[in-house]
Structure formats: structure tokens, C-alpha cells
N, C-alpha and C positions, 0 to 999 in steps of 0.2 A: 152454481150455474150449470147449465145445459149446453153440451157441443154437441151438435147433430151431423153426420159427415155419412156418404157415398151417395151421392145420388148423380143423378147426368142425363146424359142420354143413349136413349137405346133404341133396338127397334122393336116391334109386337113381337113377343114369343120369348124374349129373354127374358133374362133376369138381374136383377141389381140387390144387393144386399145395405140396408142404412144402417147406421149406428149411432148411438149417443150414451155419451155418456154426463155424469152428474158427478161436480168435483166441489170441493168447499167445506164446509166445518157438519157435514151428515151425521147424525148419530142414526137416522133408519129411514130407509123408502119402503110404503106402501104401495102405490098403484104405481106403474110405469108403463105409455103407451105409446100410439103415435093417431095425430088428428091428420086431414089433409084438407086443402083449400084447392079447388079447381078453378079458374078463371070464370068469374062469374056466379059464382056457388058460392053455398054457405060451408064454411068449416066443417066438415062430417068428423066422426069418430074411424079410425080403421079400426084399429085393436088394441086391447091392452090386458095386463097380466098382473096381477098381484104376488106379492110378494112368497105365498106358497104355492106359486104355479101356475093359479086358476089362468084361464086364457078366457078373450073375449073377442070375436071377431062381426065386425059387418058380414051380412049377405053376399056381397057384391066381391067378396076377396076370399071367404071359405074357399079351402082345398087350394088356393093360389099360394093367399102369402103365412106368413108363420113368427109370429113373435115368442122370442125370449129372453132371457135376463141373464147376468153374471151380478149374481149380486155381492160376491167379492170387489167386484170392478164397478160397480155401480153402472154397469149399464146393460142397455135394454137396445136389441136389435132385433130387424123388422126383413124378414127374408123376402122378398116376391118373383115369382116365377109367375109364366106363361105371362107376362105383362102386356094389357091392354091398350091402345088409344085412350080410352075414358079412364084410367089410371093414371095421366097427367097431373100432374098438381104440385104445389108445394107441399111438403110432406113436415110437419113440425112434434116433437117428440115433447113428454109433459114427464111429470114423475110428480109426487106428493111425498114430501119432504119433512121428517121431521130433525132440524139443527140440535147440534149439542146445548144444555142449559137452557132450550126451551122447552115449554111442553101442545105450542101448537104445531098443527100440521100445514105445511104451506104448499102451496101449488104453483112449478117453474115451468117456463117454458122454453123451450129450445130456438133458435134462430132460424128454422127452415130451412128445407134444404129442397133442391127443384130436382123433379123426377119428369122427364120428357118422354113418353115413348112415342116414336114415332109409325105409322102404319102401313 
């Protein structure tokens, strides 16, 4: 499973730091990211990072926010600075899972976690 934890509120200009992490019977995570959901919007992608580093970011968050992984810890944190009004959303973390004594990969999602900034 997925615990996703720091999110709140803030105001335009700061920053907040997410985390999640992935606990349970793992034997290897490939992709680990973070989606977010805006009130009235579709689920978007923010970013996410593969397991040798590659990184992948929306438009709309380049140079702002910054993911990366402890992949000791299994988990994957999501930096954002200079935070926007339209950066609002529930912010939910995924990771691609592959469990011990299986050989598929599965896909968890985290519980979301709400990010408010205010303006």
C-alpha cells in the first residue's frame, strides 16, 4: 500500500514538500509518481521518475516542483516551491509494484492528500 502525507495549506509563493511512501511484501518499484485532481478537472499527471532517475514533469510545474525517490525507503517525494493558486488539488502518489513470488507488475495508488494554496 501507499501513504501519502505533507500536504495543507499555504499561501502563493511557498512551498510544501509530499511524501509517500509504499510498504508490504515489494520485491521492486519501477515507475513512482504523483497525479493531481483540481476541483472540477480531470486527474492530470504532475511527475514521475523511474527507478534509474529518469524524471518526468508537466509543463505547468517545470522549474517549480522536483521529484525524487529513496529507493531504500520505497519512497518517492514531490518538492514544490513558488506555489500557485491553480496548484490546488488533491495530490495522489502511484508507484508500479512488482510483489515477491509474482512476476506481474501492479499499479497502487496512494489515498491523496489536499494541497490548498491560497492567493
Amino acid at each position: 500500500q501507499l501513504q501519502a502525507s505533507g500536504g495543507g495549506l499555504v499561501q502563493a509563493g511557498e512551498s510544501l514538500r509530499l511524501s509517500c511512501a509504499a510498504s508490504g511484501s515489494i520485491s521492486s518499484i519501477s515507475a513512482m509518481g504523483w497525479y493531481r485532481q483540481a476541483p472540477g478537472k480531470q486527474r492530470e499527471l504532475v511527475a514521475d521518475v523511474t527507478s534509474d532517475g529518469s524524471t518526468n514533469y508537466v509543463d505547468l510545474v517545470k522549474g517549480r516542483f522536483t521529484i525524487s525517490r529513496d529507493n531504500a525507503k520505497n519512497t518517492v517525494y514531490l518538492q514544490m516551491n513558488s506555489l500557485k493558486a491553480e496548484d490546488t488539488a488533491i495530490y495522489y502518489c502511484y508507484a508500479v509494484v512488482q510483489q515477491y513470488e509474482e512476476v506481474v507488475w501492479r499499479h497502487y495508488w496512494g489515498q491523496g492528500t489536499l494541497v490548498t494554496v491560497s492567493s
